[in-house]
VOBAMI-814172 format. One record per atom (N, C-alpha, C): y, x, z; atom name; residue number from 1. Coordinates in steps of 0.2 Angstrom, whole numbers, plus 2048, in hexadecimal, padded with zeros to 3 digits. Layout:
<atoms>
     y     x     z   atome   num
     Y     X     Z      CA   NUM
...
</atoms>
This chain:
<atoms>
     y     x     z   atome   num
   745   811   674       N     1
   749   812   66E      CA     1
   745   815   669       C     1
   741   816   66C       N     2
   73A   81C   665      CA     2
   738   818   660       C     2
   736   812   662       N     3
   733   80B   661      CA     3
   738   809   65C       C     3
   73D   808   65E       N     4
   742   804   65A      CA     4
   743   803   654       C     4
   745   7FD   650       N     5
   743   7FC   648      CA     5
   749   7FA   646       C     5
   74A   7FA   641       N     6
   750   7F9   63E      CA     6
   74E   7F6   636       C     6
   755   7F4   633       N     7
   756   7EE   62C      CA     7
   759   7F1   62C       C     7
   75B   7F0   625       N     8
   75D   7F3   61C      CA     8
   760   7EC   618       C     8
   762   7EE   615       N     9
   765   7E6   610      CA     9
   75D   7E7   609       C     9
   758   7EA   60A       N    10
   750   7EA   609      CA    10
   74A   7EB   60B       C    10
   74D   7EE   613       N    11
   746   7ED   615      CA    11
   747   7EE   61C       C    11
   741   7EB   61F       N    12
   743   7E8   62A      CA    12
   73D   7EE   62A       C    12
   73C   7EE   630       N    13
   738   7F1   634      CA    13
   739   7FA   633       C    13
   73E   7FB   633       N    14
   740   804   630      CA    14
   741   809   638       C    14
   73C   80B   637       N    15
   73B   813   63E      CA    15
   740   814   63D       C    15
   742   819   644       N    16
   748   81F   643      CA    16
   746   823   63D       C    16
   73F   827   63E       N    17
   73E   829   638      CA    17
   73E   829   630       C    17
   741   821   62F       N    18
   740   821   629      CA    18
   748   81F   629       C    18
   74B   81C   62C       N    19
   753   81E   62B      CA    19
   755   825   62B       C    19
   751   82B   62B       N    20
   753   831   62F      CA    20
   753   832   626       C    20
   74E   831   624       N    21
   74B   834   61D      CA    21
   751   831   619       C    21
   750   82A   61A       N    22
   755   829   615      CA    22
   75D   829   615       C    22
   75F   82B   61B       N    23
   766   82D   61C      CA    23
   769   836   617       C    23
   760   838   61A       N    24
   760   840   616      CA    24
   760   840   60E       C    24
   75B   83B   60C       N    25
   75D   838   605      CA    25
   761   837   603       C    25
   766   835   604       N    26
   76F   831   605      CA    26
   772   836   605       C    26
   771   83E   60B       N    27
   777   845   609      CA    27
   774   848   604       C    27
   76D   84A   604       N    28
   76C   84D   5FE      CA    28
   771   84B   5F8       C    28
   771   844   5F5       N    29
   773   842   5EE      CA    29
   778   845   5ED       C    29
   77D   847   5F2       N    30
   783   84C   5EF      CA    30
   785   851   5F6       C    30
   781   855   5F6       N    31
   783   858   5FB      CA    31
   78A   85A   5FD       C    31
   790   85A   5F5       N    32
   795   85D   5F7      CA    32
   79B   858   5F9       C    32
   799   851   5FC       N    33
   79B   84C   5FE      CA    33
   79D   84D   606       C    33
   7A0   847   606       N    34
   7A5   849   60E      CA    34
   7A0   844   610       C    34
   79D   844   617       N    35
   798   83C   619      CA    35
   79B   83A   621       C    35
   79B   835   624       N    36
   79B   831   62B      CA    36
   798   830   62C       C    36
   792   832   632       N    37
   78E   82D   634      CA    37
   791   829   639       C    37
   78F   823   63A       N    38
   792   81E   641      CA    38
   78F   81B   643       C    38
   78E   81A   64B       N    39
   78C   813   64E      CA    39
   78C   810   651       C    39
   78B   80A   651       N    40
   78E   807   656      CA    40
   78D   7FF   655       C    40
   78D   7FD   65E       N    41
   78A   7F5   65E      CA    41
   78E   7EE   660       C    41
   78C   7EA   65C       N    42
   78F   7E3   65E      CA    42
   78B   7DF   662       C    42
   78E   7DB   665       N    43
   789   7D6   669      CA    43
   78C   7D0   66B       C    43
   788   7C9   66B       N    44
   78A   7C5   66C      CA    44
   785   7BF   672       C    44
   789   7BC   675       N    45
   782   7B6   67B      CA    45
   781   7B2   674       C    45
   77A   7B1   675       N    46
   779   7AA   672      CA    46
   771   7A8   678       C    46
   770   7A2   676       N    47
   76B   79C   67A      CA    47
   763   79D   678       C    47
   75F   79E   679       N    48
   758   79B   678      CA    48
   758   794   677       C    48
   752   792   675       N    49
   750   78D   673      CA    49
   751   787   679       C    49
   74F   78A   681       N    50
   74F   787   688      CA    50
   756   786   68A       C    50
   75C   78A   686       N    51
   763   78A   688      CA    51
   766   792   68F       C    51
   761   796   68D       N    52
   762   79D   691      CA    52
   765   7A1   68C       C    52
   76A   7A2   691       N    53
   76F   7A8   68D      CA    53
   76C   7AF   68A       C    53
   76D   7B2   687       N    54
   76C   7BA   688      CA    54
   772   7BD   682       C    54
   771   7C4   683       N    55
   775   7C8   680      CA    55
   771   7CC   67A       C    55
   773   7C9   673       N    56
   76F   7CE   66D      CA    56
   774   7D4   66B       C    56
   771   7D7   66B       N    57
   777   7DE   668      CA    57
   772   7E0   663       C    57
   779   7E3   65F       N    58
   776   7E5   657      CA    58
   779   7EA   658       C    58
   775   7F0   656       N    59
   779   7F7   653      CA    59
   776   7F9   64D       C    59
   77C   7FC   64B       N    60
   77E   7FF   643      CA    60
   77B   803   643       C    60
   779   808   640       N    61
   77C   80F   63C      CA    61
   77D   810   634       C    61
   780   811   634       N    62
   786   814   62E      CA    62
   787   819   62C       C    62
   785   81B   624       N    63
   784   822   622      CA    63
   78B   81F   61E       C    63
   790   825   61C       N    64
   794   821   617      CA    64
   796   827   615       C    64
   795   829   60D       N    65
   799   82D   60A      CA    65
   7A1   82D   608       C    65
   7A2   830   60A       N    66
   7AC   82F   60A      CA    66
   7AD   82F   601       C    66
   7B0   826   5FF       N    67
   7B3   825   5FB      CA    67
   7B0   824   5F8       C    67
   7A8   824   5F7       N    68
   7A3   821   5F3      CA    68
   79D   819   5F7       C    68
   7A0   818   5FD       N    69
   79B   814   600      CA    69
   795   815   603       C    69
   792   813   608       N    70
   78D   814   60B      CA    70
   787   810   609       C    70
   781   812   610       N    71
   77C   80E   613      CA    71
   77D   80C   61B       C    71
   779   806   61D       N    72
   77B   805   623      CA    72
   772   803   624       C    72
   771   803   62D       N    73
   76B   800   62E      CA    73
   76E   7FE   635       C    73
   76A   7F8   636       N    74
   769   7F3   63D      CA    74
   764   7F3   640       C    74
   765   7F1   647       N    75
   760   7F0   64C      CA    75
   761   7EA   650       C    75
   75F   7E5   651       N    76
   760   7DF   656      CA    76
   75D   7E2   660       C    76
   760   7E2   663       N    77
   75E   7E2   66A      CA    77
   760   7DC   66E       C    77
   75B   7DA   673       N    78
   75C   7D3   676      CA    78
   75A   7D4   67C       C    78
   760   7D4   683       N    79
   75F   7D5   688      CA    79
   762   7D0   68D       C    79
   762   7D1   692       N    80
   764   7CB   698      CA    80
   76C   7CA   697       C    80
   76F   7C2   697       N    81
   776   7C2   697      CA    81
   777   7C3   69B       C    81
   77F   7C6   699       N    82
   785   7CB   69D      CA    82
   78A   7C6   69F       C    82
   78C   7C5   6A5       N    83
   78F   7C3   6A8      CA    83
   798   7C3   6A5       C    83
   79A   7C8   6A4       N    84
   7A0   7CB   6A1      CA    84
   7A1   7CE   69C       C    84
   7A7   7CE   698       N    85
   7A9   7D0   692      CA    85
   7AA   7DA   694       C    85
   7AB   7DB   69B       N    86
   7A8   7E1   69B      CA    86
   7A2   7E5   69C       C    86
   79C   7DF   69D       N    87
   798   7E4   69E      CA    87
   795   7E1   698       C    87
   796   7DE   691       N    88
   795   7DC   68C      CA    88
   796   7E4   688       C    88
   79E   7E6   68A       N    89
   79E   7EA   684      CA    89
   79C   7F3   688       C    89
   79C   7F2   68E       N    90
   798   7F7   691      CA    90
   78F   7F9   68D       C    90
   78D   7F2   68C       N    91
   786   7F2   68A      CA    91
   786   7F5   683       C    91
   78C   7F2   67F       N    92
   78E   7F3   678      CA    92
   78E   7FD   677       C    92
   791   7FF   67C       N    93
   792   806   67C      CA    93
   78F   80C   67D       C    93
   78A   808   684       N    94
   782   80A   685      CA    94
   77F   80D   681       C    94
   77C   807   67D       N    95
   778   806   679      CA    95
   778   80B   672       C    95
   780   80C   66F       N    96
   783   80F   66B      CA    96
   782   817   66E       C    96
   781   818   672       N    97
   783   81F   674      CA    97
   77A   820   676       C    97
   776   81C   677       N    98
   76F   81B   678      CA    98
   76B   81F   672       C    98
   76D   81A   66E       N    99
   76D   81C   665      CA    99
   76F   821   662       C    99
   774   822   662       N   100
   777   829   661      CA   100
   773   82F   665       C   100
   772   831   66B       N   101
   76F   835   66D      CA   101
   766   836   66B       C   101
   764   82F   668       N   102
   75B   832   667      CA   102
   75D   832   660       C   102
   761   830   65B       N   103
   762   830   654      CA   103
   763   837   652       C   103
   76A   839   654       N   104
   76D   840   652      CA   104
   768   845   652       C   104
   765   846   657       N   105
   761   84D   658      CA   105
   75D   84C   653       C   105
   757   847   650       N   106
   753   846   64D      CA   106
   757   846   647       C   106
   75C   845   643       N   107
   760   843   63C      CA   107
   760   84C   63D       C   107
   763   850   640       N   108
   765   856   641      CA   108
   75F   85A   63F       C   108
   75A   85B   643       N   109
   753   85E   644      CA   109
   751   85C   639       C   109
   753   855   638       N   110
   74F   855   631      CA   110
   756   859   62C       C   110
   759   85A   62D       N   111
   760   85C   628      CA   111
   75E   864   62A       C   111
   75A   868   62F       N   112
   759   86E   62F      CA   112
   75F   870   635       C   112
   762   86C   639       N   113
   767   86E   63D      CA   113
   76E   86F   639       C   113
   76F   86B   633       N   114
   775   868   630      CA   114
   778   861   632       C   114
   77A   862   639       N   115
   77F   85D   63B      CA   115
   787   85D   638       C   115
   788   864   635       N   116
   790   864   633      CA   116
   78F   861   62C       C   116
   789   85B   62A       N   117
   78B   858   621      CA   117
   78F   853   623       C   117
   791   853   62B       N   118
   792   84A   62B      CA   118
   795   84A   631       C   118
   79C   845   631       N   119
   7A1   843   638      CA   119
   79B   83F   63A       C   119
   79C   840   642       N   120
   798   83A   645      CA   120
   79B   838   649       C   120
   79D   830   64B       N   121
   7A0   82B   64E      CA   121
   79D   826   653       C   121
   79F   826   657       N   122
   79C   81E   65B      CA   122
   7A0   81B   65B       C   122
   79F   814   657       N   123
   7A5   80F   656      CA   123
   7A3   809   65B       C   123
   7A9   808   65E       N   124
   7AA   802   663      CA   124
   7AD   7FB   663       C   124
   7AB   7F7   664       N   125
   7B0   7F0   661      CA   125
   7B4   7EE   669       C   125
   7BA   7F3   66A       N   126
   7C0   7F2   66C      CA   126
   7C5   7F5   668       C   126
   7CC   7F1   669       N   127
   7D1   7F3   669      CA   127
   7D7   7F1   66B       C   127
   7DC   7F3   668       N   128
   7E3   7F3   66E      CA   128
   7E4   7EA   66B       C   128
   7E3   7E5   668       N   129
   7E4   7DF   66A      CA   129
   7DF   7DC   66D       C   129
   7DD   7D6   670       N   130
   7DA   7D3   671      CA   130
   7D8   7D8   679       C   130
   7D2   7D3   680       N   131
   7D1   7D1   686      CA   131
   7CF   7DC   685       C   131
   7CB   7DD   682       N   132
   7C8   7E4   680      CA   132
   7CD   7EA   681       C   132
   7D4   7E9   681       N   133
   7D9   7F0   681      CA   133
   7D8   7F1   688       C   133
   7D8   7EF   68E       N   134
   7D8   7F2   693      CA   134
   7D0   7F9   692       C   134
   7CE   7F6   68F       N   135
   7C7   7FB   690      CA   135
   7C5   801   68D       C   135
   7CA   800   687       N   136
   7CC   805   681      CA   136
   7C9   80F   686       C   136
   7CE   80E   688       N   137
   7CE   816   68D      CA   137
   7C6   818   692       C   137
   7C3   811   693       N   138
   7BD   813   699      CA   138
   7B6   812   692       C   138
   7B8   80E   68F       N   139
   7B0   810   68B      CA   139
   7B2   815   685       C   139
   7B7   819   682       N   140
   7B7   81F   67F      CA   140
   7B5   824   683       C   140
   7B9   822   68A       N   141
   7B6   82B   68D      CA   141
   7AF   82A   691       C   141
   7AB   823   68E       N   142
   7A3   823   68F      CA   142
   7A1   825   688       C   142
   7A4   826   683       N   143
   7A1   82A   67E      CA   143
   7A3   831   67E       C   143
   7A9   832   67F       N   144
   7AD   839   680      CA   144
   7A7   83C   683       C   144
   7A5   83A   68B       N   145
   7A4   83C   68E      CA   145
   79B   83F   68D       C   145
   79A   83E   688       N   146
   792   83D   687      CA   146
   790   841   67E       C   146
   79A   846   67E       N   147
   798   849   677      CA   147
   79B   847   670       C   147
   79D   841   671       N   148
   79E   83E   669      CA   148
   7A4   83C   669       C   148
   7A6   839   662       N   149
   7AC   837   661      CA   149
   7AD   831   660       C   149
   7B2   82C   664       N   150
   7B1   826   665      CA   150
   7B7   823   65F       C   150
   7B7   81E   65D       N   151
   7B9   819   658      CA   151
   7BB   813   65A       C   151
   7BF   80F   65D       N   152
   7C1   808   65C      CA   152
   7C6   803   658       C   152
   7C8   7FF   659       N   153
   7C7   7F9   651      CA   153
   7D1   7FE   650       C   153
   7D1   7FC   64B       N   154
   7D0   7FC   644      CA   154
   7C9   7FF   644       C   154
   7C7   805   642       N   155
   7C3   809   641      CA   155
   7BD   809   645       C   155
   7BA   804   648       N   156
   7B4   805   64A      CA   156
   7B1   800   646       C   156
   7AF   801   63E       N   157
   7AA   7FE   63B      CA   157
   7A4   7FD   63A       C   157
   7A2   802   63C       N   158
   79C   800   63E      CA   158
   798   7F9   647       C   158
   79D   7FA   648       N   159
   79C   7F4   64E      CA   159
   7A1   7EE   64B       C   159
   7A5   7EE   649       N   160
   7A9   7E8   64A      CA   160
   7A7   7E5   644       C   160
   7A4   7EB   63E       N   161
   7A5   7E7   636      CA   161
   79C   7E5   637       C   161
   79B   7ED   635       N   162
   791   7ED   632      CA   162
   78D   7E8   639       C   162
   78E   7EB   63D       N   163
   78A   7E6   643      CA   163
   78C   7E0   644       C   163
   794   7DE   645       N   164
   796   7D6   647      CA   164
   792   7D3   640       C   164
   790   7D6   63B       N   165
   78D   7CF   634      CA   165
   788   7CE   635       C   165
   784   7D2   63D       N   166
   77D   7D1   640      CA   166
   77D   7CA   643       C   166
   781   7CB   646       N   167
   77F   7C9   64D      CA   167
   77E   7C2   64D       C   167
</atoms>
């Protein structure tokens, strides 16, 4: 995860570090702003060149100032196809909660230990219509169960909206 890079709507190849800075950049501007962080992954099968399956997931994060708009950054991961639409969105939730756990401490440590400027979210692409409602209950309480606050659709935007325009 330390490794991992991320895009911008200007610029590819962006550290944690340099999303950390410029997330801190974004609360400064108005410190007496209400903010959301959020994250959360989309994924979808597609094919190589030879016709082999795999699974790409995209995760978000989402800085968003309430009422006035965010910033967002992505990351592409490509890993072996998943047999099931559960162990798709198991990966999906993983991954989300992966990130979250090496981002926050590091976003926290640069704000001086001011985690309270900003809601934080794990957002998930289920919800109560479509094959995904059975699951609703077991992958929240993989997030519940690991500290954070989980989100599914309507409100998981950051997976269903900012990630699905990766994928």
């Amino acid at each position: 995860m330390e490794n991992a890079t991320f895009n911008n709507s200007v610029s590819h190849d962006l550290k944690f570090e340099d999303i950390i800075c410029l997330i801190k950049e974004f609360l400064d501007e108005d410190e007496s702003a209400g903010y959301k962080l959020t994250i959360g992954t989309d994924s979808e099968v597609k094919s190589d060149k030879k016709g082999k399956k795999y699974l790409e997931l995209i995760t978000a994060i989402v800085i968003y100032r309430k009422g006035y708009g965010g910033r967002y950054f992505w990351r592409k991961k490509e890993m072996a196809n998943v047999k099931t639409l559960r162990e798709k969105i198991y990966q999906e939730v993983l991954l989300s909660i992966e990130t979250t756990k090496y981002f926050v401490p590091e976003l926290k440590e640069k704000l001086n230990g001011q985690s309270d400027r900003y809601d934080l979210e794990i957002h998930i692409d289920v919800g109560e219509k479509g094959e995904t409602r059975e699951m609703i209950k077991e992958v929240t309480g993989m997030v519940a169960g690991n500290g954070f606050v989980a989100k599914t659709k309507p409100e998981s935007y950051a997976a269903s909206n900012v990630a699905d325009r990766h994928v």
